[in-house]
N, C-alpha and C positions, 0 to 999 in steps of 0.2 A: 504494500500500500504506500500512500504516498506519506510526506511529512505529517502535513496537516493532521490525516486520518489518524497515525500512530499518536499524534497528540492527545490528540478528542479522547483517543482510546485511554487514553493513558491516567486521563482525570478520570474518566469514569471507571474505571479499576478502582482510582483512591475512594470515588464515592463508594462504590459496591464493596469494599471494605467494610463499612458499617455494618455489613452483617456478620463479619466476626467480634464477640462479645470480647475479645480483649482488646482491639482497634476500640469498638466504641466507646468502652468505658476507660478509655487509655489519650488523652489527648498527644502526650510525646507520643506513641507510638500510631496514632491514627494523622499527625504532621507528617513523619519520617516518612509513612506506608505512601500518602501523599503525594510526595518528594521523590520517593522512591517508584512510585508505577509511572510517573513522566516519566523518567530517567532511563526506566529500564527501558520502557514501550520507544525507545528511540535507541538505545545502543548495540542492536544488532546493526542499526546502518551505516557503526563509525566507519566503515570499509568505503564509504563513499568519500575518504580522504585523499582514495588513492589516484581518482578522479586528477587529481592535481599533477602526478606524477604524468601519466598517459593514458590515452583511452585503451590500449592493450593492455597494462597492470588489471584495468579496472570492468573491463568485460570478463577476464576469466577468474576474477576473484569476488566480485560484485555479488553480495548475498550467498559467498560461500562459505566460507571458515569461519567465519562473523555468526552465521546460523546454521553449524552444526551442532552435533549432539553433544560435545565436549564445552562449545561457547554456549550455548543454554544451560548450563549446567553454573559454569564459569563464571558469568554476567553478572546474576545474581549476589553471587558469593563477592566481587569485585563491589558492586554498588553498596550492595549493604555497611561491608568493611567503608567504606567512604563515606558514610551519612552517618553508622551509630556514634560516630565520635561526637559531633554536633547532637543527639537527642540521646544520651547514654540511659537515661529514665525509659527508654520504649524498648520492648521484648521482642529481643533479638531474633527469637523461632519467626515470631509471626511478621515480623519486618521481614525478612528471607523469603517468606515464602510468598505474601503479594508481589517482593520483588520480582519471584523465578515465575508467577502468574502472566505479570505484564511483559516481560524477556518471551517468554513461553506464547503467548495471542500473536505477537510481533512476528513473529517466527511463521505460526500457525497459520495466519493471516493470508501471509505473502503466500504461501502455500497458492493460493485458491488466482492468484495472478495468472498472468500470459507468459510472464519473466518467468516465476517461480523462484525458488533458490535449492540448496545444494544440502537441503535440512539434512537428511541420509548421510550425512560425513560423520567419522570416515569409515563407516559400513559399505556405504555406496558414493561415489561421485557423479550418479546422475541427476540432470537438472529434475526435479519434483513441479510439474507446473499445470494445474488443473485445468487453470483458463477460465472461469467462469464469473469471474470479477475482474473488474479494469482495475488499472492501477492509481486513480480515482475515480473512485465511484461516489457520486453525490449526493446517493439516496442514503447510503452507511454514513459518510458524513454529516448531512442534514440530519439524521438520525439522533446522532451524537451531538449534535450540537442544542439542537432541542430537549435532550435529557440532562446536558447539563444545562439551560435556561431555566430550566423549570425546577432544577437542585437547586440552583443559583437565587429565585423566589421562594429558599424554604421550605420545599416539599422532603419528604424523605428518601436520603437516597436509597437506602434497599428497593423498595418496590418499582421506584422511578427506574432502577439501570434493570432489576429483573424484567421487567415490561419490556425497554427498550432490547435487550440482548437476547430478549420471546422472539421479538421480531423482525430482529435481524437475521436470527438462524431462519424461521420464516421465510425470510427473501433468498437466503443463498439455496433453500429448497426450492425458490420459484426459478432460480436463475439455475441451477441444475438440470431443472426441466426444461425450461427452454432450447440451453445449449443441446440435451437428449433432442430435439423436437427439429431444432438444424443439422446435427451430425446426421437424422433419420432420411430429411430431406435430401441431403448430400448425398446421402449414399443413394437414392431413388435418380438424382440430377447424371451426378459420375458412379454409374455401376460399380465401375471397376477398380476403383478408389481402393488404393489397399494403406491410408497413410492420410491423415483426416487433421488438421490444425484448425482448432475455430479459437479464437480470440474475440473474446469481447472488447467494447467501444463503450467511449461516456455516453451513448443514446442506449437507452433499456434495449430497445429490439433489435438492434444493431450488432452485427459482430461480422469480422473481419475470417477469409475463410480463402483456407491455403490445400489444396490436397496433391495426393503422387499416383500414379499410375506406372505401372509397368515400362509404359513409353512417355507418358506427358506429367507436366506438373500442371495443375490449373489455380489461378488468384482470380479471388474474389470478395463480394460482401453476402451476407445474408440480413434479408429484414425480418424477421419473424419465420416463416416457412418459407420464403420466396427468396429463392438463391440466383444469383446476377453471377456468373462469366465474364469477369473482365480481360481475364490474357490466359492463353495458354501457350507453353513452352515445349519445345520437344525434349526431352533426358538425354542427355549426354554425358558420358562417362569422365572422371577428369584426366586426361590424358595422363600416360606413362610415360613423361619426356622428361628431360633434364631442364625444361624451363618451371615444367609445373613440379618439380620435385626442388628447386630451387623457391620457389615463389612459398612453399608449403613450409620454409625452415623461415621464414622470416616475421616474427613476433607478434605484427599487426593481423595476418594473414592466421597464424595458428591460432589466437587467442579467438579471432570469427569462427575457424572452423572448431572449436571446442564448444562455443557455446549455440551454433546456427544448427538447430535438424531438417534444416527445407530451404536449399537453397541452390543457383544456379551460377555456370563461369562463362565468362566472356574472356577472349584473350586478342587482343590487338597490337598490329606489328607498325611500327614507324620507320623508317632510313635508321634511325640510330639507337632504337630500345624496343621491347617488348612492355606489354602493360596486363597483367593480370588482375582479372576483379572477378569476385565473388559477392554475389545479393542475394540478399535474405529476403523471401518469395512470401514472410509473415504478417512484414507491415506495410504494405502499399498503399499510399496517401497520395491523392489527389494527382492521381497517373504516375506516381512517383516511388522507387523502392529507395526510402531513403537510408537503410543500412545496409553499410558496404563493407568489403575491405579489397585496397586496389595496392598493388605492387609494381614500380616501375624499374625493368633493370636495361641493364645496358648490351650492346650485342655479344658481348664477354662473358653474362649472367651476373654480373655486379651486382647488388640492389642499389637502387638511386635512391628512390626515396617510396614510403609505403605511409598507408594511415588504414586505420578502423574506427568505425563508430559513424553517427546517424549522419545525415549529413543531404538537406534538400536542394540542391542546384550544382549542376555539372560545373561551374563556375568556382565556385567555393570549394566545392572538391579539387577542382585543379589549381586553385591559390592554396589548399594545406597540402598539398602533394609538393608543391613549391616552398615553402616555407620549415617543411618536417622534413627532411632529406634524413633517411635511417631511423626515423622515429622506434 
């Protein structure tokens, strides 16, 4: 989810606290608990630090190690140590454990995204990514923001966040069924679809809609039942040549392919370089795939310069192609 959401969530954790009898009759330790579900409900995404370094650090570690099963575990135990010094009067068990609650939703959460994350580490390093909530969605946030309005005028919170979190499971039931109700269509649209990505979109009945075939890949959206054909590609295998075996060692390029499962390659030859790219077939926006990863090397196989990550006009791609030289 996105910032905001993990926030909203994160107060309402400390509200829904009140229902344990040592939070409520405990003021230090219903502050700290407080203090501590913000905190936690946001520190699974310190890994968006890496963002700074380069976009390939930061696609194949993005929502990885930050939320596995060892950093859920971790988190907790980390924040708490950091807050009981300031509230030493609040009971240490139950500060832990709202903490590892709101670490734990945060995690749990993104689950239910298009991204996904890497929860299964290190059992598994495959991406975990349901698809069935966008990465905001305005109904869980409007949601959250209305149960705290109504904390915020003095109601109580036990009932207010039970109501609220009645009816959010609710909605991720509606929106389960939906996505059921498009994957049904798809497969009725492309028979022979053996390979189905639906992504949801901030519009309820909207969802963005990727599949593979034997020989073709097809993009598209879905409105409700009603599936739209926007392109279809023929499958191509990635060549076994010493450009695309070159092109696959270079950083920008392996971090796309570790985390892209649908996606197509273009390779184009100039008088003095090669240019390989690879597009993710997931998010197509407004005729546009705007997540790429492109490699340009020299007739020698040098790399010249590469980049990864979102990127909408050919333009601006060729000005950070320019500017990253070996990124």
């Amino acid at each position: 989810m996105d910032t905001g959401t993990h926030i909203v969530m994160g107060f309402a954790i400390g509200g829904l606290a009140a229902i344990d009898p040592v939070v409520a009759n405990d003021p230090a330790t219903a502050q700290s608990v407080l203090i501590a579900a913000v905190i936690g409900s946001q520190a699974p995404d310190a890994d968006t630090v890496l963002k700074l370094r380069n976009n390939a650090v930061y696609i194949r570690h993005h929502r990885g190690i930050t939320h596995s099963v060892p950093a859920v575990m971790l988190w907790p135990i980390a924040i708490t140590a950091a807050i009981f010094p300031f509230f030493p009067e609040a009971n240490l068990l139950h500060l832990w454990l709202w903490t590892f609650l709101a670490v734990f939703l945060h995690v749990f959460v993104d689950i239910f995204n298009s991204y996904g994350t890497q929860a299964l580490r290190p059992f598994s390093s495959r991406w975990v990514a349901l698809g069935v909530i966008n990465t905001f969605d305005p109904i869980i946030f409007g949601i959250h923001v209305i149960g705290l309005i109504i904390w915020g005028f003095g109601a109580n919170p036990v009932p207010t966040f039970l109501i609220m979190y009645t009816v959010i499971v609710g909605y991720y039931v509606i929106r389960f069924m939906l996505q059921s109700a498009v994957r049904h269509s798809i497969k009725k649209t492309i028979p022979k679809a053996d390979n189905v990505i639906i992504a949801p979109t901030i519009r309820f009945y909207q969802w963005r809609i990727a599949a593979e075939t034997k020989e073709h890949f097809y993009v598209g959206r879905a409105y409700g039942r009603s599936i739209t054909i926007y392109d279809k590609f023929k499958k191509k295998s990635i060549p076994d040549n010493e450009i695309f075996q070159k092109a696959k060692t270079d950083r920008n390029v392996s971090a796309f392919l570790s985390f892209s499962p649908l996606y197509r390659w273009e390779l184009s030859e100039g008088d003095d370089q090669y240019e390989v790219r690879f597009i993710d077939l997931r998010y197509r926006s407004n005729d546009h795939y705007p997540f790429v990863a492109v490699v340009q090397m020299d007739k020698e196989l040098d790399i010249q310069s590469s980049y990864t990550g979102w990127i909408f006009s050919e333009e601006k791609l060729q000005k950070k192609l320019d500017i990253l030289p070996n990124e």
